[in-house]
GUVOZA-118868 format. One record per residue (C-alpha): residue number from 1; y, z, x; residue in one letter. Coordinates in steps of 0.2 Angstrom, whole numbers, always signed. Layout:
N
- num/v/w/u/residuo
- NUM/Y/Z/X/A
...
END
This chain:
545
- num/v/w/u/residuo
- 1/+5/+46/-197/X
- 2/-11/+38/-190/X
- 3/-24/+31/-178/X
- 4/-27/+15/-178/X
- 5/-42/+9/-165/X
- 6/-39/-13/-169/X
- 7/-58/-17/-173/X
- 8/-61/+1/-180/X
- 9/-59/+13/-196/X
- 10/-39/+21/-197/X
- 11/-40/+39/-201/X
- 12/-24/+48/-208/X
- 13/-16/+64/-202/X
- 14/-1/+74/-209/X
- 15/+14/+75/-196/X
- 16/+32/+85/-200/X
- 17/+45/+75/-192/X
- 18/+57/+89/-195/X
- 19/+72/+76/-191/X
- 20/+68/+60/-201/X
- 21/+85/+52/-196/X
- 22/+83/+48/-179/X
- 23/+72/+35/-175/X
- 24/+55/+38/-166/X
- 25/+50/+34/-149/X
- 26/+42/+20/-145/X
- 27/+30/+20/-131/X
- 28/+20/+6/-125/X
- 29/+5/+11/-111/X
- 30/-2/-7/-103/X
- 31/-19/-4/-97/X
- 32/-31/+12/-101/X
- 33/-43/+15/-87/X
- 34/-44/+32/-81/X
- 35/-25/+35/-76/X
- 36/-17/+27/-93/X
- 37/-30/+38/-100/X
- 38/-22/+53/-88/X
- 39/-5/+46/-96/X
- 40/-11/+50/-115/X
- 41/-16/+69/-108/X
- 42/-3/+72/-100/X
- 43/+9/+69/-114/X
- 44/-4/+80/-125/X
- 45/-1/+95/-115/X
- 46/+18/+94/-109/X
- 47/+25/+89/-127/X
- 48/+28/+99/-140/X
- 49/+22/+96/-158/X
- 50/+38/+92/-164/X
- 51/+42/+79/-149/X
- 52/+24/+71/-152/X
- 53/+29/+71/-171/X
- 54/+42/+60/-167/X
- 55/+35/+49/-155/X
- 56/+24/+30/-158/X
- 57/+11/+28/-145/X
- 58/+2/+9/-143/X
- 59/-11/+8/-128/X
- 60/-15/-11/-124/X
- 61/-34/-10/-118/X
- 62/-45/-25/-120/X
- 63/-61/-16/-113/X
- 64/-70/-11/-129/X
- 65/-72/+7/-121/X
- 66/-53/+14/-115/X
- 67/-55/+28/-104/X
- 68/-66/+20/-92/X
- 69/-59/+1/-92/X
- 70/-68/-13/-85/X
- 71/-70/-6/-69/X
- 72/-79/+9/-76/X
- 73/-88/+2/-90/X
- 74/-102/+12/-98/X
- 75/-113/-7/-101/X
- 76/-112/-11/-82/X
- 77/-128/-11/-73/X
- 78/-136/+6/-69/X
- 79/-140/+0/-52/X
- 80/-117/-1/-47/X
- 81/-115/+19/-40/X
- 82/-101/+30/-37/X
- 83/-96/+33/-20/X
- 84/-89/+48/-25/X
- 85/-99/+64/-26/X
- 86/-100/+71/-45/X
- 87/-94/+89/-40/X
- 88/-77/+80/-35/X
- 89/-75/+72/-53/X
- 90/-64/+82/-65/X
- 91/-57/+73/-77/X
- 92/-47/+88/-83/X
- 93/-41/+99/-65/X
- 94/-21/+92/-62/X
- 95/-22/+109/-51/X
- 96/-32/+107/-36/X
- 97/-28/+126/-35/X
- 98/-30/+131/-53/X
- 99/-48/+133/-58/X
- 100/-56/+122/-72/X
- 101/-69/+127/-86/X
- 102/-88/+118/-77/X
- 103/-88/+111/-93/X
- 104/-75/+100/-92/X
- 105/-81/+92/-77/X
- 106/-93/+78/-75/X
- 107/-106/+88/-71/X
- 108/-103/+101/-85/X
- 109/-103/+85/-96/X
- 110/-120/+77/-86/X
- 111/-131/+94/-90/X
- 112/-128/+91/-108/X
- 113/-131/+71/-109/X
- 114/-139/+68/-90/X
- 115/-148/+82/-84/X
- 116/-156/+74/-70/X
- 117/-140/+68/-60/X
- 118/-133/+87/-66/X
- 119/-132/+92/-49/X
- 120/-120/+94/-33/X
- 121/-118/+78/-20/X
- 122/-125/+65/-32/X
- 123/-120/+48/-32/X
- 124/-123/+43/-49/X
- 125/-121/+26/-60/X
- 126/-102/+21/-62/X
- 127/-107/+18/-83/X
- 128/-112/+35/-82/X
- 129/-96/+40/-78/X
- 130/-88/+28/-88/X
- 131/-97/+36/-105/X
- 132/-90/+52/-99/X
- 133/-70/+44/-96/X
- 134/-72/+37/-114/X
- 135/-76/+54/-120/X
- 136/-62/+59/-112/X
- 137/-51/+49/-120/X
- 138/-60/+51/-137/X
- 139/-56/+70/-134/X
- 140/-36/+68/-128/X
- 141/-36/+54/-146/X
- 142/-42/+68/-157/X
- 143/-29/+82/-150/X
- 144/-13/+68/-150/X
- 145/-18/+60/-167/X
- 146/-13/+77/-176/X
- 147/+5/+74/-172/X
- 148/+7/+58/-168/X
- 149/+4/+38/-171/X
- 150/-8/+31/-157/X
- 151/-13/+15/-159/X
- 152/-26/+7/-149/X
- 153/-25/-12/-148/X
- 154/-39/-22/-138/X
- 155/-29/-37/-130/X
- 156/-20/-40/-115/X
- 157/-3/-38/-111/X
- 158/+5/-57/-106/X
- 159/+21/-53/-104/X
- 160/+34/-38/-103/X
- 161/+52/-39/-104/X
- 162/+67/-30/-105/X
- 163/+80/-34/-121/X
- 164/+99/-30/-113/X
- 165/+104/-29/-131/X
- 166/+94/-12/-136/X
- 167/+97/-6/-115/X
- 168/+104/+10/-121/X
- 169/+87/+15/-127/X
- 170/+77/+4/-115/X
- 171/+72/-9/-124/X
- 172/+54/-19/-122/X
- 173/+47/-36/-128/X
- 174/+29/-35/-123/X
- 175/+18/-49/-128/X
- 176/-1/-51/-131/X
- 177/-4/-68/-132/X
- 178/-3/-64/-153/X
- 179/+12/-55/-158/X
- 180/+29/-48/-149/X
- 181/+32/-30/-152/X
- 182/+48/-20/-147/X
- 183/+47/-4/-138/X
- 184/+58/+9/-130/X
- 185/+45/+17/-114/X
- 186/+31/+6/-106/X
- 187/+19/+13/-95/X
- 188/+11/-1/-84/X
- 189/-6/+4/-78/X
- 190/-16/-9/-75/X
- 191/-22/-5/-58/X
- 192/-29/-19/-47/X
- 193/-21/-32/-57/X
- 194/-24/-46/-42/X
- 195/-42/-47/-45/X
- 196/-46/-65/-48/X
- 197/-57/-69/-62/X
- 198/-62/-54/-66/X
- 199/-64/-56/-84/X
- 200/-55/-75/-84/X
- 201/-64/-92/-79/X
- 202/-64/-91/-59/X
- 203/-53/-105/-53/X
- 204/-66/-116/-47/X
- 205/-84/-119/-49/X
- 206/-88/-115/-31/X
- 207/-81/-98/-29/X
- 208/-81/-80/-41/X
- 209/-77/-64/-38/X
- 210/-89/-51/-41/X
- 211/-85/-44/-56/X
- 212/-90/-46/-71/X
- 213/-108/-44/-61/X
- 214/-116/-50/-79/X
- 215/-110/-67/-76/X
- 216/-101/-71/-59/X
- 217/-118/-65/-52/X
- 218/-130/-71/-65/X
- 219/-146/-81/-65/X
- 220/-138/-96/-71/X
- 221/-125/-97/-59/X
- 222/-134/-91/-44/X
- 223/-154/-97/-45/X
- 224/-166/-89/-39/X
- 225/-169/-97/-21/X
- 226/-150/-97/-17/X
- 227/-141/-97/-3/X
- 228/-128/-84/-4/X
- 229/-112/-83/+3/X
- 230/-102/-66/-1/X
- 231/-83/-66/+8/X
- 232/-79/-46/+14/X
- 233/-91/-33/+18/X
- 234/-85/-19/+8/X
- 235/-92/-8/-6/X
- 236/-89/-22/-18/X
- 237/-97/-34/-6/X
- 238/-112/-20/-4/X
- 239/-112/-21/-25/X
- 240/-115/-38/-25/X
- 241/-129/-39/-14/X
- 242/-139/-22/-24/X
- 243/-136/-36/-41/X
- 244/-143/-51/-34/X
- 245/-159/-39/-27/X
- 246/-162/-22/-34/X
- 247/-152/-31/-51/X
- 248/-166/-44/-50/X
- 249/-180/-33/-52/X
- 250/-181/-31/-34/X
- 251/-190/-12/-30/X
- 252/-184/+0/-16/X
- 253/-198/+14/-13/X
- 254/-199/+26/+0/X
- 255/-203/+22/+16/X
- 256/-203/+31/+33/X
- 257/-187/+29/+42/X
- 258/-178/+19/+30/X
- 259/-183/+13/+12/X
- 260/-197/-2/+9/X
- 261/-189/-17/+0/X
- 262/-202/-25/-13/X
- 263/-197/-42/-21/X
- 264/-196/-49/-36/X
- 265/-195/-66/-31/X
- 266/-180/-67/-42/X
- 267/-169/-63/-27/X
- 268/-157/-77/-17/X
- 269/-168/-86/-4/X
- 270/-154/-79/+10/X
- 271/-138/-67/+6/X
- 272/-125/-72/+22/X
- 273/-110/-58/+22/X
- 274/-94/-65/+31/X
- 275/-83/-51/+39/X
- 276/-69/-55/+49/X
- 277/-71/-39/+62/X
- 278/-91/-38/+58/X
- 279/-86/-18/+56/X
- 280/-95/-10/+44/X
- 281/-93/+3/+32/X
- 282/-103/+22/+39/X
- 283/-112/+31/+26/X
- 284/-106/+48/+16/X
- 285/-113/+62/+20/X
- 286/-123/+71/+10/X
- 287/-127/+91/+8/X
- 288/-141/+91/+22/X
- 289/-126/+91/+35/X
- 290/-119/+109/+39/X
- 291/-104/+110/+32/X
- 292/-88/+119/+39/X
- 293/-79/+132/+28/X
- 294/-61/+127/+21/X
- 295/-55/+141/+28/X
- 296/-55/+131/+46/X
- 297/-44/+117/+40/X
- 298/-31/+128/+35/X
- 299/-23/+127/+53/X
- 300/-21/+108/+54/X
- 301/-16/+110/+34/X
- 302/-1/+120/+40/X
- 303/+4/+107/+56/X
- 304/+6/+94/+44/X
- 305/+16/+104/+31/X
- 306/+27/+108/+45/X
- 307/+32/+88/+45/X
- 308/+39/+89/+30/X
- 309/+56/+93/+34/X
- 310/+57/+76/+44/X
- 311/+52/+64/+29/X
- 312/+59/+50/+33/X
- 313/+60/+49/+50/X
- 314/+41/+55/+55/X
- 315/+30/+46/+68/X
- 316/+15/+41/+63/X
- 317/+4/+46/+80/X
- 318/+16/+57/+86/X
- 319/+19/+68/+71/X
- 320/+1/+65/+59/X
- 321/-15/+56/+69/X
- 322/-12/+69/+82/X
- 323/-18/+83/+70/X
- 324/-29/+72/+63/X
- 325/-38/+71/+82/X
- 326/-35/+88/+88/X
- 327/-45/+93/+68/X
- 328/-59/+81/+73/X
- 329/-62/+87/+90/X
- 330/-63/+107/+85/X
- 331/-73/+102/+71/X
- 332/-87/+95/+83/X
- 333/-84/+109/+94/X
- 334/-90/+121/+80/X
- 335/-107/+110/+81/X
- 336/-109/+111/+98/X
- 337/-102/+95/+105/X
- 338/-86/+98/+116/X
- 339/-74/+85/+115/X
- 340/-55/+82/+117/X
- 341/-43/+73/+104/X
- 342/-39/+60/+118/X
- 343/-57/+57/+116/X
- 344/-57/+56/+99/X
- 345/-44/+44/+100/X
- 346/-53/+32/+112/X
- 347/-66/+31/+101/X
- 348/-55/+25/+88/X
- 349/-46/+15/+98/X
- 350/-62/+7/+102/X
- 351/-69/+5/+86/X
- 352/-53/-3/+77/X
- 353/-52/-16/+92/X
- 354/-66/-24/+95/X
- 355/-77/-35/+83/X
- 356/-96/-32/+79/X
- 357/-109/-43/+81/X
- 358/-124/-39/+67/X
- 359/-134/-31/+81/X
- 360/-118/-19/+83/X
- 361/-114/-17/+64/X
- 362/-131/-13/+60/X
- 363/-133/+1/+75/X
- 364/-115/+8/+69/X
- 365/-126/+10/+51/X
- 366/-139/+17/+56/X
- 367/-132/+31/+67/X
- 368/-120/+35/+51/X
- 369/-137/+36/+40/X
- 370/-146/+47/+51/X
- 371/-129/+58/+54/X
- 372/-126/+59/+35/X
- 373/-144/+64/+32/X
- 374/-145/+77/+44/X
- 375/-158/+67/+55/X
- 376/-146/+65/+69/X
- 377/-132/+77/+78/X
- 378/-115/+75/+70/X
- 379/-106/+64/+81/X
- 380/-86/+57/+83/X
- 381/-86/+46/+69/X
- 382/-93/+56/+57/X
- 383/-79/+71/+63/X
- 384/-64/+60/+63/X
- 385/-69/+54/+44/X
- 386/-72/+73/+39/X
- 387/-55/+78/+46/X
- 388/-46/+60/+37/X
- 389/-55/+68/+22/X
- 390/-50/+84/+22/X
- 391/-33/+84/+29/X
- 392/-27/+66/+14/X
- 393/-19/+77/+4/X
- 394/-5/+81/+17/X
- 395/-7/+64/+23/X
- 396/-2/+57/+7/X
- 397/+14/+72/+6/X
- 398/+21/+66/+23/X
- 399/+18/+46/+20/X
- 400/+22/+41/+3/X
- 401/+38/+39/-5/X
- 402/+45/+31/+14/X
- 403/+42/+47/+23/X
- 404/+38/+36/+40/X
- 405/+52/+31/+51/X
- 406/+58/+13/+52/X
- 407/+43/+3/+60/X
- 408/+29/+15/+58/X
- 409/+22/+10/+41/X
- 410/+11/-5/+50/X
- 411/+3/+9/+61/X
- 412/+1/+19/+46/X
- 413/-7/+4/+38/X
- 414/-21/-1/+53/X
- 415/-24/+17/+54/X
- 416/-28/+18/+37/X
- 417/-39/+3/+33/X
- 418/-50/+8/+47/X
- 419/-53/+26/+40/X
- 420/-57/+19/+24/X
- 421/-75/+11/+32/X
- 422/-75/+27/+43/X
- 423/-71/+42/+31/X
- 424/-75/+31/+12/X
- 425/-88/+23/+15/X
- 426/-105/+20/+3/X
- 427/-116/+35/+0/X
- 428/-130/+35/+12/X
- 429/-144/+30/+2/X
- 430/-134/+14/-1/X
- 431/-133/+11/+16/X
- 432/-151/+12/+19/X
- 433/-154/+1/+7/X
- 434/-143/-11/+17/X
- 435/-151/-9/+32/X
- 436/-168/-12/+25/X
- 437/-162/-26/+19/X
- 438/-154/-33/+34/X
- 439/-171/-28/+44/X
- 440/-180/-38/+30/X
- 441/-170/-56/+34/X
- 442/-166/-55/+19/X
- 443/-147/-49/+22/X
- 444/-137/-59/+38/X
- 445/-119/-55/+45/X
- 446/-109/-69/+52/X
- 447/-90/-73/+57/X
- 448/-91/-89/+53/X
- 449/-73/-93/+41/X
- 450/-82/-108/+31/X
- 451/-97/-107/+19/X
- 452/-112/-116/+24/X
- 453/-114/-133/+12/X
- 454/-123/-131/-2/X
- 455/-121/-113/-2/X
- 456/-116/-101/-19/X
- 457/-99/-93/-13/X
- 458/-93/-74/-22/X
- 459/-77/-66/-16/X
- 460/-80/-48/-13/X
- 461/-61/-44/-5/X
- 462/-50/-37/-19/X
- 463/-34/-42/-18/X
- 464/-20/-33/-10/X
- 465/-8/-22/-21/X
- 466/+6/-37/-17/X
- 467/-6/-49/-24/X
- 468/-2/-46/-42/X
- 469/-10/-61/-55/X
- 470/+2/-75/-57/X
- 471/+1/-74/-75/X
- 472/+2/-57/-76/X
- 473/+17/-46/-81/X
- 474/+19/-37/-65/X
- 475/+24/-54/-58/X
- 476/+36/-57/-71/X
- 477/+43/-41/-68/X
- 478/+46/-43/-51/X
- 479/+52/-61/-53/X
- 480/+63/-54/-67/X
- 481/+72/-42/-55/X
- 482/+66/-27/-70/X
- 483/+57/-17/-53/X
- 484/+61/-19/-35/X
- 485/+47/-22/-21/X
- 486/+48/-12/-4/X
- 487/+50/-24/+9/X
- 488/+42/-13/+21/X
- 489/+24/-9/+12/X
- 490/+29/-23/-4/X
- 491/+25/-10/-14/X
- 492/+33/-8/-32/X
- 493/+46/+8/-28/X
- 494/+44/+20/-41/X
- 495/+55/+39/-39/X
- 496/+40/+54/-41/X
- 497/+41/+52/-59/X
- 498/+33/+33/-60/X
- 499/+49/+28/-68/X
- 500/+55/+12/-56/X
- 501/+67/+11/-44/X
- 502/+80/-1/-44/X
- 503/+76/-9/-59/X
- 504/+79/-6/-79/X
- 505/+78/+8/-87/X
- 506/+61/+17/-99/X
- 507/+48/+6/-85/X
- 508/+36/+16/-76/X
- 509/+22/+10/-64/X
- 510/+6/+20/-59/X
- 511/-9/+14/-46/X
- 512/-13/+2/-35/X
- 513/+5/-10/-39/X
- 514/+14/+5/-31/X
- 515/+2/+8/-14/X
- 516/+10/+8/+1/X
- 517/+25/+17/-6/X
- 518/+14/+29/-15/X
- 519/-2/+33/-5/X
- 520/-20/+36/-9/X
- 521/-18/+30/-30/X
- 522/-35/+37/-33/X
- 523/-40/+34/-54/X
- 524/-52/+49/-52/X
- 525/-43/+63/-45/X
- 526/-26/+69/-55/X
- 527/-24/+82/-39/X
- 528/-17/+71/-26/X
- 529/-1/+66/-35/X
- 530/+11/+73/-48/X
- 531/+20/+56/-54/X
- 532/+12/+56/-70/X
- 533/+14/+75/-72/X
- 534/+32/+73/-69/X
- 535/+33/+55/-80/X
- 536/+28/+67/-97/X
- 537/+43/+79/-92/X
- 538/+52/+65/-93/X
- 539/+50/+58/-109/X
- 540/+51/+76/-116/X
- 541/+69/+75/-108/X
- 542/+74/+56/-115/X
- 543/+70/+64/-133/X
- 544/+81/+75/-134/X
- 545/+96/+66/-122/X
END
């Protein structure tokens, strides 16, 4: 038996497979970023040596560096950050209650390569984090490669479908633009298989989406002089604009309130961010604001839990945002601020109702940066995203899987969108950088729905998880009737296993394709959700049925 990276050497390993008979298992993963990645581990450790001896493993990844994908590619620009803290980062903790040797984590892993971002509430480069996934998978390579055939082929999956003749054993065509290979599992993890152009030719000369930074935001395409017109004001809007400034040699040194911004000349003569509600996203908090013990969130922990009898039929303001408002308003109590939870919820109310003007958006930034530096008292917004934060895992419990009643999932969903400017926004140093920026002229909000003539137009709004790539197999797959959407969130349905509802048999899904149904598909953290846990048990199972 062997590895086989495509491009690469093949080394050989003896495997026993003590029952030559039977045919092996044929399993196909589609897509390895960090959760097919997660998949390869998780088979690792749940599988016996004799079950991996009779298994075939191929991962389709086109990136050159699986593990981290395109989205955490180790040769991205130094400048794209994290908006995750590196003491969260674990590629190896499936437990959130089962302690992890330090030197698995990231920052085990940064005192031996990066010893200068080694430390707690860092925000550091995403390639960064992206040579630590690939070593990840390098590692999780080396363990399965003893027992087993992993092959590592670097195209892109076209097409996926299911062959009625070999159903008893799940039968899988999947195509690569190249050849057609047969399989009995597939794994499709592909995460946010709706971005548009994000290694293909955009669709018009006029309009690219971010990403690839090194060419949809390149010199050539957009001259120095430009004027700019990014669509969305989220953190990939926020990358785009650190490209075209700090990415063009532009300097940010310290300042007194907020950073001074030095140019290069190389910048875009005018960067114009179109937002629809003009609401921005607040700054992370960093280490300077007093932080409260877990023990204090236990209490509103415990509320939730006790919804979970009524899966199915909870009410999303009646049953969850309550305890959510009720944490927030204690939590600012502790600092000195009496509030109630009605007030909390005003201030939401407010917030999610009403658009922003710049003059607005930039104030809402500024009192976030001063909140999340510990220059300014902590304040209601800054409350409400610290309880969303803490209390997400049981969010995620009670929502996911259709735990709301009929009619609640689009109050759920409002809800949720705004917490993800409130409680996951940038880290604060990003946002000062914004801000200096926007003070500079150099960075202007507007609501107007059509770019200015003459102007260079890059799409910055990911597209929803419904908006899977035309020529993509997901939309094959759902055309095909092979999964089944959920008319409520359109979500693909998947059971607690990944393994699709509705659909054929040996097809599982994991990520963003399934959010709505499944909550909160975070690559980075394996403690929020079981699924791919539960997906190894059940190959072990097929094996042997």
């Amino acid at each position: 038996m062997s590895v086989a990276i495509s491009g690469g050497s093949v080394a050989d390993f003896p495997v026993t497979n003590d029952n030559p008979s039977k045919p092996p298992l044929r399993l196909a993963i589609v897509g390895c970023g960090p959760r097919g990645l997660q998949c390869l581990d998780a088979l690792s450790q749940q599988l016996s040596t004799d079950e991996l001896s009779r298994m075939e493993i191929t991962v389709f990844e086109p990136s050159p560096f699986p593990g981290a994908g395109c989205i955490y590619d180790p040769k991205q620009p130094r400048m794209l950050r994290m908006n995750f803290a590196t003491q969260h980062i674990d590629f190896w903790k499936v437990d959130s209650n089962q302690p992890t040797p330090r030197s698995g984590s990231l920052i085990g892993w940064l005192d031996r390569n990066y010893p200068e971002y080694a430390a707690s509430d860092q925000f550091v480069p995403r390639a960064v984090v992206g040579e630590y996934l690939h070593e990840c998978f390098e590692s999780v390579c080396k363990r399965l490669r003893r027992w087993t055939t992993l092959k590592v082929v670097r195209s892109r999956v076209e097409s996926i479908r299911c062959v009625a003749s070999q159903a008893s054993r799940g039968g899988w065509l999947l195509w690569d633009g190249k050849d057609e290979v047969a399989f009995d599992r597939v794994v499709l993890t592909t995460g946010h298989e709706g971005l548009r152009g994000s290694d293909r030719v955009p669709a018009s000369d006029d309009e690219a989406f971010v990403f690839p930074v090194e060419t949809s935001l390149s010199s050539e395409r957009i001259p120095a002089g430009s004027d700019v017109w990014i669509r969305g004001f989220g953190l990939t809007a926020i990358d785009a604009i650190m490209m075209l400034t700090e990415g063009r040699d532009g300097r940010f040194e310290n300042g007194d309130a907020l950073p001074d911004y030095i140019r290069s000349g190389n910048e875009p003569k005018q960067i114009t961010v179109h937002c629809r509600s003009g609401r921005p996203m607040l700054a992370k908090p960093t280490a300077k604001v007093e932080p409260i013990t877990d023990v204090f969130w236990e209490p509103y922990r415990e509320a939730l839990r006790a919804c979970e009898p009524n899966h199915g039929k909870l009410k999303f303001h009646k049953d969850i945002w309550c305890v959510i408002c009720e944490a927030a308003a204690e939590s600012l109590s502790q600092s000195g601020t009496v509030v109630t939870p009605r007030e909390i919820d005003e201030w939401y109310r407010g917030w999610s109702r009403y658009k922003m003007d710049e003059a607005a958006a930039r104030r809402a930034m500024l009192q976030s940066y001063g909140v999340a530096t510990g220059t300014r008292p902590i304040d209601i917004p800054f409350a409400l995203g610290d309880a969303w934060r803490r209390l997400y895992p049981q969010i995620v419990d009670l929502v996911s899987f259709g735990g709301l009643a009929a009619g609640q999932y689009k109050a759920f969903q409002q809800v949720a969108m705004e917490m993800e400017r409130i409680a996951f926004g940038p880290p604060a140093e990003s946002v000062a950088k914004l801000l200096r920026l926007m003070r500079d002229g150099l960075v202007q909000l507007c609501d107007q729905t059509v770019a200015p003539e003459g102007a260079v137009i890059v799409n910055a709004v990911i597209a929803s998880p419904s908006q899977a790539d035309e020529s993509g197999p997901l939309s094959q797959l759902i055309l095909r009737g092979d999964v089944e959407v959920d008319p409520l969130t359109e979500a693909i349905r998947v059971s607690d296993s990944g393994n699709v509802l509705g659909g054929r048999k040996g097809l599982a899904v994991f990520g963003r394709a399934t959010e709505g149904w499944v909550v909160g598909n975070d690559t980075l953290s394996r403690t929020l959700h079981s699924q791919i846990q539960n997906w190894a048990g059940t190959i072990a199972v097929d094996m042997h049925g």
